[in-house]
N, C-alpha and C positions, 0 to 999 in steps of 0.2 A: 420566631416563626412558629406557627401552629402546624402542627402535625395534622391533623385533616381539619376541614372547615364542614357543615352540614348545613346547607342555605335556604332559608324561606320554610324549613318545616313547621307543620302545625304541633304546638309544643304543650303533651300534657305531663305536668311536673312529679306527678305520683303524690301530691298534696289535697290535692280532691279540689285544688281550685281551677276554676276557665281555665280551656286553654287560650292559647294564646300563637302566635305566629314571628317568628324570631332565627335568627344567624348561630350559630353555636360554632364555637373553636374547642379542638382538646388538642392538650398538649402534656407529656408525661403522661398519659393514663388517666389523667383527670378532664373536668372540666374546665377550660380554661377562662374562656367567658361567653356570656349569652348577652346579644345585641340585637338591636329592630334591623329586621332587614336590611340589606343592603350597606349599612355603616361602620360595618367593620374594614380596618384599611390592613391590617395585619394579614401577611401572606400565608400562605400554607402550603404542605408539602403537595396535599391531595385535599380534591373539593369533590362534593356534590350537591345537584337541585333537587330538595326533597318540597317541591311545593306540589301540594297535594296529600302530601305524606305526613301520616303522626309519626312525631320521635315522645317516648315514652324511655322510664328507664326500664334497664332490663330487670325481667319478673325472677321473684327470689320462690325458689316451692320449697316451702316449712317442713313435708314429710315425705322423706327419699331413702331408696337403700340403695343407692348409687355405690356402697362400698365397694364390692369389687368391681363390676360393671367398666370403672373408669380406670381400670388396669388395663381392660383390652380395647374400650373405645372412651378416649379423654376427652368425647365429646356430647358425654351424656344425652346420645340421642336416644327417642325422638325430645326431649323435655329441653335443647337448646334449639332445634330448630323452632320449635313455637315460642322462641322469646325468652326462654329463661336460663338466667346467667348467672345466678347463684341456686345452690343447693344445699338441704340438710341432712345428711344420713346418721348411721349410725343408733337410728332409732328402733322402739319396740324390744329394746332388752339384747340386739343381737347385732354385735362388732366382730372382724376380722381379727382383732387384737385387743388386749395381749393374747400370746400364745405362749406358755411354759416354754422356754428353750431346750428342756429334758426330757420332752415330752410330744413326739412327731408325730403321733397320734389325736391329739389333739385338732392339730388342722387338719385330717379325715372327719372328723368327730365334726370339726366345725361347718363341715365342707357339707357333710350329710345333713346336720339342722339346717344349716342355710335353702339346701334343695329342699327338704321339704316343707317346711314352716313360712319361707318367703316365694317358695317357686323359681327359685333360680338352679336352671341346668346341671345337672351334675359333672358335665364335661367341661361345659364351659368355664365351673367354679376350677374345676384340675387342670385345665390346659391352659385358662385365660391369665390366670394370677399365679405369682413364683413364688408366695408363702416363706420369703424368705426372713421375715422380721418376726419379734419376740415381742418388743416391749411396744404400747400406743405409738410412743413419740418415732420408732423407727418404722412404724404403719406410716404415720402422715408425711414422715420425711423419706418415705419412696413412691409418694405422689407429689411431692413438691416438684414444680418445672416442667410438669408432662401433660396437667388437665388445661382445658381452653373455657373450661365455667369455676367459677367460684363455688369453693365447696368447705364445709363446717361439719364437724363430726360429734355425736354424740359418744359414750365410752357404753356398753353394753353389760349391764349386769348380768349376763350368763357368764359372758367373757370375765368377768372377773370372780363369779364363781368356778368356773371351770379352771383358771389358773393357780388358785389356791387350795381347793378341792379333791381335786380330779375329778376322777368318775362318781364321787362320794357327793358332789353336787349337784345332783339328781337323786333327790330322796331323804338327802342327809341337812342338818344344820349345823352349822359353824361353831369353833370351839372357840374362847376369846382370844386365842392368839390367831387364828385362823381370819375373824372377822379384823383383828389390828392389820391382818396380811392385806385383806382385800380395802380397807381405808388408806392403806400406802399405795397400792397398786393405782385406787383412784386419781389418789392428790398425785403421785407421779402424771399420770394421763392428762389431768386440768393442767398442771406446769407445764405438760409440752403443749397445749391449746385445746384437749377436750372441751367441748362447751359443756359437758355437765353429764350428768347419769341419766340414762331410761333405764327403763324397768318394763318387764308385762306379769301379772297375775293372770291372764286369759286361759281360760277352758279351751282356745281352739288353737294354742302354740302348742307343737310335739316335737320332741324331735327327730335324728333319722329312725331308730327304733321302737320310734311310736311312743313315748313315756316323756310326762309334762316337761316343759326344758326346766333348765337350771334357778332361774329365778323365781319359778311360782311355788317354791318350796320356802321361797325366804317368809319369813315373821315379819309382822311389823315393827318388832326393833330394828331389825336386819336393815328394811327401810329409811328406816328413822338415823339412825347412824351417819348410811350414806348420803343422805339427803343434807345433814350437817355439814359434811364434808363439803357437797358442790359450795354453801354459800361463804364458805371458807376461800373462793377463788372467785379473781373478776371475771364479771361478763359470761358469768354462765347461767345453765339453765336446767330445771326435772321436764321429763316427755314420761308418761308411764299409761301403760294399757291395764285392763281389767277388765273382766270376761261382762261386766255392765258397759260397757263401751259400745255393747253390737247394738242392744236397747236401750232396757233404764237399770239404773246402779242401784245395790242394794245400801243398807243403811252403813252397813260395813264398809262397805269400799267407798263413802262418801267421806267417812271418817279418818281411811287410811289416805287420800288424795290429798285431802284440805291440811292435814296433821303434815303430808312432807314438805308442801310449798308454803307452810309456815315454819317449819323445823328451819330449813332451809334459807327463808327470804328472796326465793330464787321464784318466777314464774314457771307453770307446769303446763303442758299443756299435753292433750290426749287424742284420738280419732277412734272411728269419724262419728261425728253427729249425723245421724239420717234425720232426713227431716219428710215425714209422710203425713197428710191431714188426714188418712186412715186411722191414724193411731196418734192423734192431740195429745194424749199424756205425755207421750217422751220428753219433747223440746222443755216443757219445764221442769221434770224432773231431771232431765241432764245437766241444766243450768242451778240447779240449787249447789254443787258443790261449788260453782265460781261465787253463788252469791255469799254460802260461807266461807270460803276462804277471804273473800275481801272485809271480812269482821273478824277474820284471826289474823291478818297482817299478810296474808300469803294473795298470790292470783294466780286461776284454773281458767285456761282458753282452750276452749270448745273448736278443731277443726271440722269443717265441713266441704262438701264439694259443690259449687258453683252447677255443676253438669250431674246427667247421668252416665256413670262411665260402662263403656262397652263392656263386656266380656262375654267369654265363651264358656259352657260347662262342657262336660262329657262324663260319661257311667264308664270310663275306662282308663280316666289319670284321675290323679286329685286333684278335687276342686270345693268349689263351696258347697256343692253339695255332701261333700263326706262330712260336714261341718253341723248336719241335722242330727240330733242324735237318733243315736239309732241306724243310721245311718252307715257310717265309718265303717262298721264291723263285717256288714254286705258288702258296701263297696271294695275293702280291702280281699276281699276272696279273690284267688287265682280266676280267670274270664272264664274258662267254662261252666266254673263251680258257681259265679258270679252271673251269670246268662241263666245257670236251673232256677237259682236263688228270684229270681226277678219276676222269673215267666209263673212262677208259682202266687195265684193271688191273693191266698194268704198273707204270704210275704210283704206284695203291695198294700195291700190294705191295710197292715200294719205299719208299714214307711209314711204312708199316707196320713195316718192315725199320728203318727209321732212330727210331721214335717206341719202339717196345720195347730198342733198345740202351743201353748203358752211357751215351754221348754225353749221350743226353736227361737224365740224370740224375734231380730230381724229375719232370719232364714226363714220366719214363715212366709217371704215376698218371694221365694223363688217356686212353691209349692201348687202355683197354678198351672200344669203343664201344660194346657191346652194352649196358652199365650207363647210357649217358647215358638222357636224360627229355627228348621233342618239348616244346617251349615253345610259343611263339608260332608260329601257321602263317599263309599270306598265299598259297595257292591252293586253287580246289575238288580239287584231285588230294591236297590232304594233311587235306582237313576231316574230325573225329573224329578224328586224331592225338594232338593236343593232351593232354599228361600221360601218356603213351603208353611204354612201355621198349621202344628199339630190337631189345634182343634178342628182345621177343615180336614185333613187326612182320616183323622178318627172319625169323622161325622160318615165319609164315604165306606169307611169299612165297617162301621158300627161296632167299633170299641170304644171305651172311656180314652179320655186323655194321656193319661200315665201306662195303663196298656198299651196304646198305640205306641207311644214313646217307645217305650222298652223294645219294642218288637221291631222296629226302624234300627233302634242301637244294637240289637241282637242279630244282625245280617249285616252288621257292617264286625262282627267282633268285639261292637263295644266303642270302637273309634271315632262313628259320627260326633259332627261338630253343632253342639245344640247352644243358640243364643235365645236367653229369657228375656221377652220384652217388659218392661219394668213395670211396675203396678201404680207407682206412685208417679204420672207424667201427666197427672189432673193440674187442671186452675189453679184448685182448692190447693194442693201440694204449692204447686210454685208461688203462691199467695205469701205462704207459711214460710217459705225460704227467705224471700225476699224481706217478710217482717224481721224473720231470724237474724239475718247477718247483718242487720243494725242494733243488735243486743253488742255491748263495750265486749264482753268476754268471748263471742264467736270470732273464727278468719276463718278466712279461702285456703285449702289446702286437704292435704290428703291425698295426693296422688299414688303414692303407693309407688312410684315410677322406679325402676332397676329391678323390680320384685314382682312375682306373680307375670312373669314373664310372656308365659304362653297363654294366659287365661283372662286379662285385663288391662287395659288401655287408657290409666290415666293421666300419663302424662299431658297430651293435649288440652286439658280443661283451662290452660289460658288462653287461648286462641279461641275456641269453641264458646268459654263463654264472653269474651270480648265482641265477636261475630252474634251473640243470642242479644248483647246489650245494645250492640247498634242496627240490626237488620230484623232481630226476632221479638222475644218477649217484649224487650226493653225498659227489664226490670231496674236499672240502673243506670244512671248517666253515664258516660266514659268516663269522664274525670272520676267519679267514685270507684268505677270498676278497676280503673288503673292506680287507682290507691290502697285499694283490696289487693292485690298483687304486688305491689310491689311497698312501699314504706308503711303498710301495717305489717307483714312480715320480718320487715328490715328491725321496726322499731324493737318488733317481741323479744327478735333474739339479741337486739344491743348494736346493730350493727355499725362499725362505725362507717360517717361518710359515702352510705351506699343509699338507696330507695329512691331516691329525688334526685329531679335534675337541678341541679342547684352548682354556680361555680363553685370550685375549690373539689368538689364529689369525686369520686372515683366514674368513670367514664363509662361503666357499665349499660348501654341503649339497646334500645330495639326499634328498629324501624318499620312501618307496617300501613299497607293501603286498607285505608277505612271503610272501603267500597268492597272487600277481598275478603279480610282477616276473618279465620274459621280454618277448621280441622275438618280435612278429610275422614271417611270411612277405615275403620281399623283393619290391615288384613294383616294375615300371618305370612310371615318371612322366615328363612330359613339365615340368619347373616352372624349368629354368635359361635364362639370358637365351638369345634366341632361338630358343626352344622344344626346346632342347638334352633328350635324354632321361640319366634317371638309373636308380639303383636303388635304392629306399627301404625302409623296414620302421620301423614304427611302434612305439613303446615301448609296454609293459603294464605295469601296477603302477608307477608314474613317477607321486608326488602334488605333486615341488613340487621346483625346483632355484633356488637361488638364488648367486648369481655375486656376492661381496662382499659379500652381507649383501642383495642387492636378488634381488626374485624373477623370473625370465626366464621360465619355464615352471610353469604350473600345468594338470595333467590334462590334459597334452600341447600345450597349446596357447600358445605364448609371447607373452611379455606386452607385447614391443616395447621395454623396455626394454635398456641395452647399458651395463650397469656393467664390464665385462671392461675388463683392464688389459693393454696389453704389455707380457711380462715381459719386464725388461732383465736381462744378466748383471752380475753386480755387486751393479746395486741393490735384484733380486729374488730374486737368485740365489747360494749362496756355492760357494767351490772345494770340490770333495770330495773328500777323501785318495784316493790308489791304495794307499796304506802296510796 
């Protein structure tokens, strides 16, 4: 007997071929069989008519910091209600674990990078997670049993500086016993199922105290070592950032990429690729480290996002704008010191000076102010603002743009909620993309989703852009776009038995009205431990997602069940050729 039956749905496989129209039974978790309508004679426990309805499998997101997140919600929302039933975290150099077990300090240490480098709540990190584990393998094995998505972890090179280190991992380089410490700690981590090491070199990771984190201190031996290590273990994989990651890479960091996912034989892959016809250079100089690495035996995939993702800035938390230089060292001033600092136009004209230069690199996209949108206001001196374009405010008071700005954010405290409308939402841009992610070494991904909590929203980019291929742009067929999400992902990282609907597979689906599917508008919530605010946005056309074969979400609302497995490298995971 089959455990549910799924009848008449219109069926896209995640192989980029027709769909097609067809009966599905799962049974154990898996798929059991697909048949032409109607001809299946085998009963089931539970049936439903999805005619009308694509089943698709469920969408795997390549780049997540889900790490703690799924200590207090094992349902990786919002990134399971728009469809997606596996996740990758553990990325950008920064894991929960190890933790020194001598060492209880550490997890404040950890607690404070995480808040500020990823944007995850400082309360939420203390009240939502028990921080009770030491080594990798006992991280992932106090999430075994409790998540409802499938989840893979990378192992965190700060983390394993920081545990051999100490505090000396910030600043300091390794002695050769010191570096043998951190090659055991790894291969321990891959034995219990790390899929492999990240890393970041990035200029814009800090940690709670403001000073570069633990890994952009490392050497390219330090690299190279580790990188050896991951291809010493099945089914894993290098993720590493570099402060050329925001634009274009320098000749240096093409050198140290290409050199670890060959060191290695493990694929690498990075974020995010912006893709802007303003600025034609990038796209191919980003893509020259994949074209070299595939002449040194290694492969570098280029993630990029499908969508333009929401977020919100503000002159009174961190955000991407303390990311201009120059920048940071105003912003970080106590708010009143911060308010003189601003209103002085010196000051600005000097922000101004430094946020349109080369330095900024992409950050020169947010330097238009006149384009940003008043959000949230919090004085009567700014009431009827609210949705409002700076540039028309400023025309009526006759101040520049960034004046006006300021002086909007200076009566609220500092607290107004400013969203920058994006620069790059031309033709010519979305032209570029759509050329883009038929290059072999680009995917869909980058959500950033569990991180940057209150200021970015991109979980939804599969629904959103599913919704732009069938209703809007229609840059893509479905079947391609559902292959983009889900078995080009699957394949990158090894995965076994998952991306395709294919008997035998692991059951992993999403159900979804082709007439519907698309992501609401992001608003901020206030739903994480401690009354911690976020930014959410609600799935449309989303009829049913089920995680091994068991259903977590139906008509947006999850069903409290938590079939999700952690994926181990190895045992869920296989090696993927560079060759």
């Amino acid at each position: 007997m089959l455990d549910h039956l799924i009848r008449g749905a219109t069926v896209v496989d995640g192989t980029g071929a027709p769909s097609y129209t067809a009966d599905l039974g799962i049974r154990g978790g898996r798929i059991a069989v697909i048949a032409e309508p109607g001809t299946l004679i085998e009963e089931a426990v539970t049936s439903e008519d999805a005619t009308g309805l694509v089943l698709a499998p469920g969408f795997v997101d390549p780049h997540t910091h889900y790490d703690a997140q799924l200590f207090w919600d094992p349902y990786a929302t919002p990134s399971m209600n728009h469809g997606v039933t596996t996740v990758a975290g553990g990325n950008c150099g920064f894991t929960l674990a190890p933790l020194h077990p001598d060492r209880p300090e550490d997890a404040d240490y950890t607690r404070r990078m995480m808040s500020k480098v990823e944007g995850m709540a400082l309360k939420a990190l203390e009240e939502g997670v028990d921080w009770s584990w030491s080594s990798f393998r006992e991280y992932l094995d106090a999430l075994e049993g409790r998540i409802a998505v499938n989840a893979g972890f990378m192992v965190g090179h700060c983390a394993l500086r920081r545990h051999v280190m100490g505090a000396d991992a910030v600043g300091g380089q390794p002695t050769p016993a010191q570096l043998d410490a951190m090659l055991r700690l790894l291969h321990d981590a891959m034995e219990a199922g790390a899929w492999g090491l990240s890393t970041t070199q990035s200029a814009t990771h800090s940690d709670g105290d403001g000073r570069p984190v633990a890994s952009r201190h490392a050497l390219p031996e330090e690299l190279l070592a580790l990188s050896r290590a991951v291809g010493e273990h099945e089914g894993t994989q290098l993720e590493a950032i570099v402060a050329g990651c925001l634009d274009q890479f320098s000749d240096d960091e093409i050198d140290l990429l290409v050199d670890m996912t060959a060191t290695a034989g493990r694929p690498l892959n990075w974020n995010v690729l912006t893709i802007d016809a303003a600025v034609p250079e990038r796209v191919p100089r980003q893509l020259v480290p994949s074209e070299r690495a595939r002449r040194a035996g290694g492969r570098i995939v280029a993630l990029t996002m499908p969508i333009l993702t929401p977020m919100n800035m503000s002159l009174g938390t961190f955000c991407a704008l303390n990311l201009i230089p120059g920048w940071g060292e105003i912003l970080s001033l106590p708010v009143p010191e911060r308010i003189e600092r601003l209103r002085d136009a010196g000051t600005r004209a000097e922000m101004l000076r430094r946020a349109d230069s080369k330095e900024a690199g992409v950050f020169r996209r947010l330097a238009d102010f006149g384009r940003y949108v008043i959000g949230d206001t919090y004085s009567a001196a700014n009431e009827g603002l609210s949705g409002r374009v700076v540039r028309d405010i400023a025309a009526e008071r006759g101040q520049d743009p960034f004046h006006c700005l300021v002086e909007i954010c200076a009566a609220d405290q500092l607290r107004t909620v400013l969203w920058p409308m994006p620069t790059d939402n031309d033709p010519d841009s979305w032209a570029l993309r759509q050329q883009t992610w038929e290059h072999e070494d680009v995917m869909l991904g980058g959500s950033d989703a569990g991180a940057h909590l209150d200021r970015m929203c991109g979980a939804p980019y599969t629904t959103r852009f599913l919704g732009d291929c069938l209703r809007g742009r229609k840059l893509v067929s479905l079947p391609a776009a559902v292959r983009m999400l889900t078995d080009d992902p699957a394949r990158l990282f090894g995965l076994r038995d998952r991306g395709r609907i294919q008997e035998g597979f692991h059951a992993d689906l999403v159900l979804f009205d082709p007439e519907r599917i698309d992501a609401g508008p992001a608003t901020l919530v206030h739903d994480l431990p401690g009354d911690s605010p976020r930014l959410d946005s609600k799935a449309v056309g989303i009829v049913s997602v089920r995680v091994n074969g068991v259903e977590t979400l139906r008509d947006d609302k999850v069903t409290g069940a938590v079939p999700g497995t952690v994926l181990r490298s190895g045992r869920d995971t296989r090696t993927v050729s560079t060759q």
